[in-house]
N, C-alpha and C positions, 0 to 999 in steps of 0.2 A: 711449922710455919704455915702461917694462913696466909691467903691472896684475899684480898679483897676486892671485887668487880661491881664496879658501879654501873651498872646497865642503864640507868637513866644517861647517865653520861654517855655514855657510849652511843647510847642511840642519836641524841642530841646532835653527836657530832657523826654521825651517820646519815640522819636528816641531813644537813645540812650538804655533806656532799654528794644526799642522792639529789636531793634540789639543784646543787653545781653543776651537778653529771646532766643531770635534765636539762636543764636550761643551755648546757651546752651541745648537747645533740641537739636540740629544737634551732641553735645557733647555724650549729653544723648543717640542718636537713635543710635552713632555709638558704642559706649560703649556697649549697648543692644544687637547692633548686632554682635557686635566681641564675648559678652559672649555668647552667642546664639552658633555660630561658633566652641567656644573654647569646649563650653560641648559637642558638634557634634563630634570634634573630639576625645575630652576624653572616648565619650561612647564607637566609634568607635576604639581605643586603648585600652580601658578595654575587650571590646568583644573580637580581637584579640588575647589579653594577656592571657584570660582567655583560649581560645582555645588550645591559644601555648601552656600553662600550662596542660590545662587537655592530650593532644596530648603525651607530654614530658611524664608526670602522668601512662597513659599507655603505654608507651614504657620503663618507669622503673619498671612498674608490669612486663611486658614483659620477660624484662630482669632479674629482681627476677626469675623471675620462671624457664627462662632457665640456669640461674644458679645455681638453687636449681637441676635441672636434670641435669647438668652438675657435679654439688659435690656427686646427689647419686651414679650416672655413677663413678666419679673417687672413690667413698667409696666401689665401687662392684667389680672396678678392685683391688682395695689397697687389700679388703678382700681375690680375688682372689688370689693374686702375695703374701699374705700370706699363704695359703692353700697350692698354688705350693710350697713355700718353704720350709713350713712344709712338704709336702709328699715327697721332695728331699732330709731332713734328715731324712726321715724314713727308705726313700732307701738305703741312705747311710749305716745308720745303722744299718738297717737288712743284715741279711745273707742271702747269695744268695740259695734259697732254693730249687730253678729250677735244681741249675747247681750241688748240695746237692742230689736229687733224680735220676738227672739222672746218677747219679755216683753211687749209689746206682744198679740202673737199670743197668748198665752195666756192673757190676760186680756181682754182687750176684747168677741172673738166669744162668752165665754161669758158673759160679763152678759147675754146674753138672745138667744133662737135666732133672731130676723128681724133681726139689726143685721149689715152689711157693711160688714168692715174698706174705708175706700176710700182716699185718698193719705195717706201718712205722710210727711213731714220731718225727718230726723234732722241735728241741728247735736251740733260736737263741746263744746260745752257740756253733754253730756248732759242733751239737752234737745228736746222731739220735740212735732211739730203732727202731729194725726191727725184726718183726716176720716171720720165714722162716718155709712152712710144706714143710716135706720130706716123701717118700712113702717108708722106709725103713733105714736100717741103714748102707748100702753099700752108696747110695746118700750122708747120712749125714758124713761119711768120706770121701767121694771122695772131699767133701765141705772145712771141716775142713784142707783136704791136702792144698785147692787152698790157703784157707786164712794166710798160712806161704811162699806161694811166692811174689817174689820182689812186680812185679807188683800191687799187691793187696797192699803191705805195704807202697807203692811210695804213693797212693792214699788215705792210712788212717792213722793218728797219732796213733789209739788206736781201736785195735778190743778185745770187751771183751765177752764171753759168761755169761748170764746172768741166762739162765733157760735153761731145756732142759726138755720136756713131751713128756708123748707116748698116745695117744688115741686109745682106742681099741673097735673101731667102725669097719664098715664093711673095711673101707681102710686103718686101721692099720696104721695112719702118727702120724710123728716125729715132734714137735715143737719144734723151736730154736729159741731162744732170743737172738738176738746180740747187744750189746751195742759199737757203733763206734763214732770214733771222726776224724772227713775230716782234712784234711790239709789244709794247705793254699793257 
């Protein structure tokens, strides 16, 4: 029995899958290398993004916290611009106790030159106890005269005597209680 081998043949189809084989490893190496490539540059985008991220990440701690000192700041002024407006109806509503005393003062010691102003009580009824010593009882009429002129009555809605003592210590003074009420 003979075989017969046709070597042209053979080679033919030999060529043909050393060309296949080739073309597919040239397939293969580029494939390899573009994935090579592509994770190259995916690392290099991950590491970036990351950066950006962590970058962004603290500049919104950043910003957290200068807007937490930014809201205590405005909760310090809010409290403030409260406080002021509360001591602005205080003001209001208090009686002016200054301008009380010194009406006071400028009336009382000159009804007559031995009377000393002694405690004053001011309530915000504008309304005031004042204790007056006198070194005798010529003083305390000369006093009592002043308190039935105009002047004096322009200035007060109500003078009332409340008490009148004598102390009889070495300087013999007169105590007078006056209960007055200011005008307006």
């Amino acid at each position: 029995m003979e075989i017969t081998i046709n070597l042209l043949q053979q080679e033919k189809n030999y060529k043909r899958i050393e060309n296949f084989l080739h073309i597919a490893r040239m397939i293969v190496i580029l494939f390899g290398a573009a994935t090579f490539i592509a994770l190259i540059v995916i690392f290099l985008l991950k590491r970036n993004i990351s950066q950006l991220v962590d970058s962004k990440s603290s500049r919104k701690e950043q910003l957290l916290t200068e807007l937490n000192q930014v809201q205590d700041l405005e909760a310090k002024v809010l409290l403030l611009n409260q406080k002021t407006q509360l001591m602005n109806q205080i003001v209001i509503q208090e009686p002016h106790y200054l301008d009380y005393y010194n009406t006071l003062k400028r009336y009382l010691p000159l009804a007559t030159n031995s009377a000393q102003l002694g405690t004053i009580t001011l309530d915000s009824k504008k309304s005031a106890q004042v204790q007056i010593e006198f070194a005798g009882i010529i003083p305390l009429s000369e006093f009592l005269g002043r308190i039935e002129e105009d002047d004096f009555k322009n200035s007060f809605k109500l003078a009332q005597i409340s008490r009148i003592s004598f102390s009889e210590s070495v300087d013999e003074q007169l105590k007078l209680t006056l209960n007055v009420t200011f005008n307006e």
